[in-house]
C-alpha positions as CSV (number, residue, x, y, z in Angstrom):
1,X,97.6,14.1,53.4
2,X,96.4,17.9,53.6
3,X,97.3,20.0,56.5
4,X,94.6,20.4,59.0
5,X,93.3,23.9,58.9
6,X,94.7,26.5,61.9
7,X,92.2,27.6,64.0
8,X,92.5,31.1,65.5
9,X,91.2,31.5,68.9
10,X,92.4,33.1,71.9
11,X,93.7,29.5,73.0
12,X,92.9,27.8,76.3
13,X,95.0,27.2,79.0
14,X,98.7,27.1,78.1
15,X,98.0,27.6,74.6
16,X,99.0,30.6,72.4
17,X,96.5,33.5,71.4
18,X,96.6,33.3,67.4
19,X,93.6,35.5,67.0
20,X,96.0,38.5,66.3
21,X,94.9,42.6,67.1
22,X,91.7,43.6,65.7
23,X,91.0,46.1,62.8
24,X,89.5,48.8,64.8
25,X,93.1,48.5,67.1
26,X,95.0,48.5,64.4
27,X,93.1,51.7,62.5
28,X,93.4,53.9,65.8
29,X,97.1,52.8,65.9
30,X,97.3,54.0,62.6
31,X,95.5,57.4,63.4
32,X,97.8,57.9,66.6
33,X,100.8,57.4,64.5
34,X,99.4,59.6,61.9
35,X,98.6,62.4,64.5
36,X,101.8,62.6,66.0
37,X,103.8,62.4,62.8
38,X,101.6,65.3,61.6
39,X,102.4,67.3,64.8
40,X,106.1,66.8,65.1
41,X,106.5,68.0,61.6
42,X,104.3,71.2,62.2
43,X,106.3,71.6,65.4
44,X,109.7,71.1,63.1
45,X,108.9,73.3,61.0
46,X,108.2,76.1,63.8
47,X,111.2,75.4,65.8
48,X,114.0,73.6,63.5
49,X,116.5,74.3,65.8
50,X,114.7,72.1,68.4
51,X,115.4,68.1,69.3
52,X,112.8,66.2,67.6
53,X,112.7,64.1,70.9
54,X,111.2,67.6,72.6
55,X,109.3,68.1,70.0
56,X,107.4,64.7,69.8
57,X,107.7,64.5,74.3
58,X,105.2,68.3,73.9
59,X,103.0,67.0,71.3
60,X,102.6,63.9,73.5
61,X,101.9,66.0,76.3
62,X,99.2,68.4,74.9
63,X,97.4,64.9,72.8
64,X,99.1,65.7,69.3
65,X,97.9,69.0,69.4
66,X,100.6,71.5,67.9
67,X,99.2,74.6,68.5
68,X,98.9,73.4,72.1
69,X,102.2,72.1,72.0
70,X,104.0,75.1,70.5
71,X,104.2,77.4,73.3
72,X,105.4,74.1,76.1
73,X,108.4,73.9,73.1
74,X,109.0,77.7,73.3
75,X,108.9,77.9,77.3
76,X,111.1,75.1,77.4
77,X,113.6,76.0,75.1
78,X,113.8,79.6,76.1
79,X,114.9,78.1,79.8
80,X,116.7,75.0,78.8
81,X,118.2,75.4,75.6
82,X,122.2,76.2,76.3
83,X,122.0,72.9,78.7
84,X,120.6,71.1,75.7
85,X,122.9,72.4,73.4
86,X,125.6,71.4,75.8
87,X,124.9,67.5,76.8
88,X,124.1,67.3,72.9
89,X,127.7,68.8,72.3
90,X,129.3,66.5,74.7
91,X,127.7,63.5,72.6
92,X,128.6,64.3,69.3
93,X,125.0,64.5,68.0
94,X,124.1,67.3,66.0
95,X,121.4,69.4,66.9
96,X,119.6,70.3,63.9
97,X,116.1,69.8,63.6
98,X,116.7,67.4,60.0
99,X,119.3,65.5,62.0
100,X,118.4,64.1,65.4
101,X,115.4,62.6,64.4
102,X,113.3,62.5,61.5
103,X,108.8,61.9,61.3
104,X,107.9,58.5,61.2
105,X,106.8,58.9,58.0
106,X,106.8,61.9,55.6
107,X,105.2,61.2,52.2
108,X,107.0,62.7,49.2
109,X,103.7,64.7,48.0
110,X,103.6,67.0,51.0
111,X,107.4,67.2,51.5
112,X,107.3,69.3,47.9
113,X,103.9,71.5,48.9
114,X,104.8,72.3,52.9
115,X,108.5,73.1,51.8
116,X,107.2,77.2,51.1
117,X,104.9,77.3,54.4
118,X,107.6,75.9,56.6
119,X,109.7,78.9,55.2
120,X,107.3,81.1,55.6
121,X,106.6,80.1,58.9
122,X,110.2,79.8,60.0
123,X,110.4,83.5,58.7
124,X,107.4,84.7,61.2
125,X,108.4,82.7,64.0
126,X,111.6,84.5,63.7
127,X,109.6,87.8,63.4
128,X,107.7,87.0,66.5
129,X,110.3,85.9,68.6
130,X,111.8,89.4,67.5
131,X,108.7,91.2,68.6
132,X,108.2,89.5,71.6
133,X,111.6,90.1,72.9
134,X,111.3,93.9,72.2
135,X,108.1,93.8,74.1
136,X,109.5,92.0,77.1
137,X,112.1,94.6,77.0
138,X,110.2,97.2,77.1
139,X,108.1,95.8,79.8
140,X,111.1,95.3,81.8
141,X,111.9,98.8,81.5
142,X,108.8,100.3,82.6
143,X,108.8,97.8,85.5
144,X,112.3,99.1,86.7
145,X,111.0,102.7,86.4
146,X,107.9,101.8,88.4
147,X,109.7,100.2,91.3
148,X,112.2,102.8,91.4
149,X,109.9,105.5,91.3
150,X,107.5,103.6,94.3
151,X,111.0,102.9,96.0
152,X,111.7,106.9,95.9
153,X,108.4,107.7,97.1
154,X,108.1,104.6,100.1
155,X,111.6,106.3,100.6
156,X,110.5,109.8,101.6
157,X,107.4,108.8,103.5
158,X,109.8,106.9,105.9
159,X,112.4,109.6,106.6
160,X,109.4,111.7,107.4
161,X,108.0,109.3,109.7
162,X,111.1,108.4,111.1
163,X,109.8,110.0,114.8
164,X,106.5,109.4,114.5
165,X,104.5,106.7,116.7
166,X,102.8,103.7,114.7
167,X,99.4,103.6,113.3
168,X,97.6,101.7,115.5
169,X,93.7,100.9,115.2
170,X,92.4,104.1,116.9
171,X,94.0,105.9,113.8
172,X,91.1,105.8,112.3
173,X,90.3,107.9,108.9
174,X,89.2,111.3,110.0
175,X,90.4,111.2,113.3
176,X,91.3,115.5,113.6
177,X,88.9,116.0,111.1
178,X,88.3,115.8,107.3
179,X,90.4,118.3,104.9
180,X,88.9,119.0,100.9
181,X,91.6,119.8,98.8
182,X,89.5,121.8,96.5
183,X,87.6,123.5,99.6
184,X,89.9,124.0,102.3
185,X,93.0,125.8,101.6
186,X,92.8,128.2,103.7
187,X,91.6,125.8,107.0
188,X,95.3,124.2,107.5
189,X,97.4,126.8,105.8
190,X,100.0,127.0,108.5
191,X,100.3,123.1,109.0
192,X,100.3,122.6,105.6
193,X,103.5,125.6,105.3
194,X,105.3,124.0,108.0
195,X,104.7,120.5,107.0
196,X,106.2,121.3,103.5
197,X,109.2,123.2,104.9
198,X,109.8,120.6,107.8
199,X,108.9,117.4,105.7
200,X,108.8,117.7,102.1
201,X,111.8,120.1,102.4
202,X,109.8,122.6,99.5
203,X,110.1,126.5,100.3
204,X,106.3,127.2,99.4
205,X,106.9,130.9,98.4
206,X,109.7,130.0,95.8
207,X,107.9,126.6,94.4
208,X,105.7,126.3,91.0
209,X,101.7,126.4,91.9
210,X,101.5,123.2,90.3
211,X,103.8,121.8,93.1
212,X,102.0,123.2,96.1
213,X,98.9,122.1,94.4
214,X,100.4,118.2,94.7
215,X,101.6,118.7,97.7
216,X,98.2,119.9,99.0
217,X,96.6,117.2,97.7
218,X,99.6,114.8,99.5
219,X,98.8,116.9,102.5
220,X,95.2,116.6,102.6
221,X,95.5,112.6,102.2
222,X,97.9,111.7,105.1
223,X,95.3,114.8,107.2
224,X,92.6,112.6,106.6
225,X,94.5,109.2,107.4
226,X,96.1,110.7,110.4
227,X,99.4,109.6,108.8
228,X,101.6,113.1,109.3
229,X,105.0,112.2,111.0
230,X,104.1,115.0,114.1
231,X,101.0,115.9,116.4
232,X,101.7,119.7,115.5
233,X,100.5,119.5,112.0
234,X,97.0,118.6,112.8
235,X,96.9,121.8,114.8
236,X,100.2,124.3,114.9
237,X,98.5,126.8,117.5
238,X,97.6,123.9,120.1
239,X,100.6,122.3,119.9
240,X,102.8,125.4,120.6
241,X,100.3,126.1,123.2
242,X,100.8,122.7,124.8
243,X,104.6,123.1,124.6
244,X,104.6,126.4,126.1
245,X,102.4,125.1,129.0
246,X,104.9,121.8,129.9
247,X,107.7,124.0,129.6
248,X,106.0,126.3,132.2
249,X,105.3,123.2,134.5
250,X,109.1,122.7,134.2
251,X,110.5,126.0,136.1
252,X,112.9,125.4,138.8
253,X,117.0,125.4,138.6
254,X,118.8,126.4,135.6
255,X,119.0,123.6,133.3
256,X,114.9,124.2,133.3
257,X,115.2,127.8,132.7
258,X,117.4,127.0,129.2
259,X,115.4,124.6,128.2
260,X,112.5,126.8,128.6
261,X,114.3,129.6,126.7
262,X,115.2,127.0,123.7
263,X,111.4,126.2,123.4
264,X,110.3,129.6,124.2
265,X,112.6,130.4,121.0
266,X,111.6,127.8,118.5
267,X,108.2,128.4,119.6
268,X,108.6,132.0,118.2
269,X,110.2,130.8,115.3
270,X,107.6,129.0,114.1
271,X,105.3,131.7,115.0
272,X,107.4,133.7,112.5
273,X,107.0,130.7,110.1
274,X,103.0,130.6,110.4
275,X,103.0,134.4,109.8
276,X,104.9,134.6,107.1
277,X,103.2,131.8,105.6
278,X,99.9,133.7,106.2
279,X,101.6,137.0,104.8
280,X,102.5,135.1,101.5
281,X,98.7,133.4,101.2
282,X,97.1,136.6,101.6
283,X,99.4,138.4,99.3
284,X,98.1,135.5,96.8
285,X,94.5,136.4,96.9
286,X,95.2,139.8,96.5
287,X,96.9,139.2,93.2
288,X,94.2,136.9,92.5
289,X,91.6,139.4,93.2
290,X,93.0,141.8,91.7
291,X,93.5,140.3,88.5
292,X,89.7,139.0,88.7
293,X,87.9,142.7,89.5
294,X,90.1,145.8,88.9
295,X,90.6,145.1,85.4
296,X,87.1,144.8,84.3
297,X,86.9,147.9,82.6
298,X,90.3,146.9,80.5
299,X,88.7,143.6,79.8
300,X,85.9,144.6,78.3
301,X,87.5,146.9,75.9
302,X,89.5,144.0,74.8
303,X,86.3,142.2,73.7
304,X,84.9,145.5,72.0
305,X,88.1,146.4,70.0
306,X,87.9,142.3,68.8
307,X,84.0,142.5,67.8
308,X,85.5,145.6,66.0
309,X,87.7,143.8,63.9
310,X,85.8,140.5,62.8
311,X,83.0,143.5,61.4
312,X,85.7,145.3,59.7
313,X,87.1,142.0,58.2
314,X,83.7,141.3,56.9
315,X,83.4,144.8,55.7
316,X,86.6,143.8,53.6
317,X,85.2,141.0,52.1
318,X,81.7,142.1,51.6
319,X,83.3,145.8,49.7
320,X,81.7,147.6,52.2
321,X,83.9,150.6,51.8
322,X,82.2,153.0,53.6
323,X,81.5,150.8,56.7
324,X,85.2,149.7,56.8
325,X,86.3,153.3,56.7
326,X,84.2,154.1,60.1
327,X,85.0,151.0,61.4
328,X,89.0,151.6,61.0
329,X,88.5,155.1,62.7
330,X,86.7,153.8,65.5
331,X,89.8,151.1,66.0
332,X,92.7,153.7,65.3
333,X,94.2,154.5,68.5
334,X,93.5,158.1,70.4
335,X,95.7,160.7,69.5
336,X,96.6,163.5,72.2
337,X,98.1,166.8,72.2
């Protein structure tokens, strides 16, 4: 007696489902598998030194996508690889990419044709990794240098402000006024002296003009901000004239009258200050001037005597002889007595 055919059907209730997976399940199962074992050897191949099970856990992550996967595997290793090396140590498994865990399936074709481009790329990862490690340490260079030059400055600004009230709202931007660097040099030039001996700590008359050019400009901003550390160097003049005038309120018993003499004293120092501040800018424009209009005359010569010689070069080269003789006795200096 034959055997009665099997039926395949999802079965009823209690009975078993013999219908099995169907063929478009088992073809994307196939692709998956494919996928991955195509992504975990590309990943291999970049980082042998890696786990395999990191490898395949980033290619899961980023949908078998190696190129997505690659920098996950680099950010990871970079932060975690001594505590992998480590628990892999203390199991006895070795950590070579080969060893802890192979592809699923590798075909013996493309193990002999990707053998040269995983050297190669094994060779330009290393070559990266290089570069991008001299780059990070060179921007963690420049970094330190900027903090430490902001730090410096942020430094200064506080010593100098030490004394002086907080901003508050009021201190709005042009509050005393409105300074141009390249205008008014002349409208503050006593604050701006005193500011820079009491302040910056730079003796003006002894100091580069590049430097009192910066520190103008420095000046200038925190004028305009009403950020100075002291009241007096919006306006020198009113504020010794205000200190004279509470001084004078003062009067009365002794301790008044040396007070009064200690601010009557200062006050006359800085007056010394401002004036020799003034004497230095004036002596300034003077040169200036001087150097602009007196030598006018000499100037001009200078440009003759050159249009002189470019004509007697071309004289030269033209064979002009006769016209390069007048022109080298018109350029041959003066002789007296």
């Amino acid at each position: 007696m034959a055997d009665a055919p099997v039926e395949f059907t999802r079965g009823g209730v209690g009975a078993p489902d013999t219908r099995g997976s169907a063929l478009v399940a088992r073809h994307a199962e196939a692709r998956a598998a494919a996928a991955a074992d195509a992504a975990s050897a590309e990943l291999a191949a970049a980082f042998p030194g890696v786990p395999r099970a990191v490898l395949a856990a980033a290619a899961a992550e980023t949908g078998q996508s190696a190129s997505a996967a690659a920098p996950l595997v680099a950010a990871f290793w970079e932060a975690h690889a001594a505590d992998v090396r480590s628990v892999y140590a203390s199991e006895g498994v070795p950590l070579a990419g080969g060893e802890v865990g192979a592809p699923r399936s590798a075909s013996p074709s493309s193990s002999s044709s990707s053998g040269g481009r995983k050297r190669r790329r094994r060779k330009s990862s290393k070559s990266d990794k290089r570069e991008r490690k001299k780059e990070k340490k060179d921007r963690s260079k420049r970094s330190r240098r900027r903090r430490s030059r902001s730090r410096e400055r942020e430094r200064s600004r506080d010593q100098s402000r030490e004394r002086s009230p907080r901003a508050t709202a009021a201190d709005a931007y042009g509050k005393y006024g409105i300074l141009r660097p390249d205008a008014d040099a002349d409208a503050k030039r006593s604050e701006f002296w005193a500011w820079a001996a009491d302040v910056m700590k730079v003796d003006l008359e002894a100091a580069p003009t590049r430097t009192e050019q910066d520190l103008w400009r420095t000046f200038c901003e925190d004028y305009n901000t009403a950020t100075l550390p002291h009241r007096k160097y919006y306006d020198l003049a009113k504020w010794a004239a205000e200190e004279a005038a509470a001084a004078a309120k003062k009067g009365g018993g002794a301790k008044d009258k040396i007070a009064s003499a200690a601010d009557d004293e200062a006050a006359l120092r800085r007056a010394r200050d401002a004036a020799r501040a003034d004497a230095a800018a004036a002596r300034l424009k003077d040169a200036y001037n001087a150097l602009k209009y007196s030598d006018a005359g000499k100037v001009e010569s200078m440009r003759d005597q050159a249009r002189l010689r470019a004509e007697l070069a071309s004289a030269h080269k033209t064979g002009d002889a006769d016209k390069a003789a007048a022109l080298t006795k018109r350029l041959a200096p003066d002789k007296k007595g």
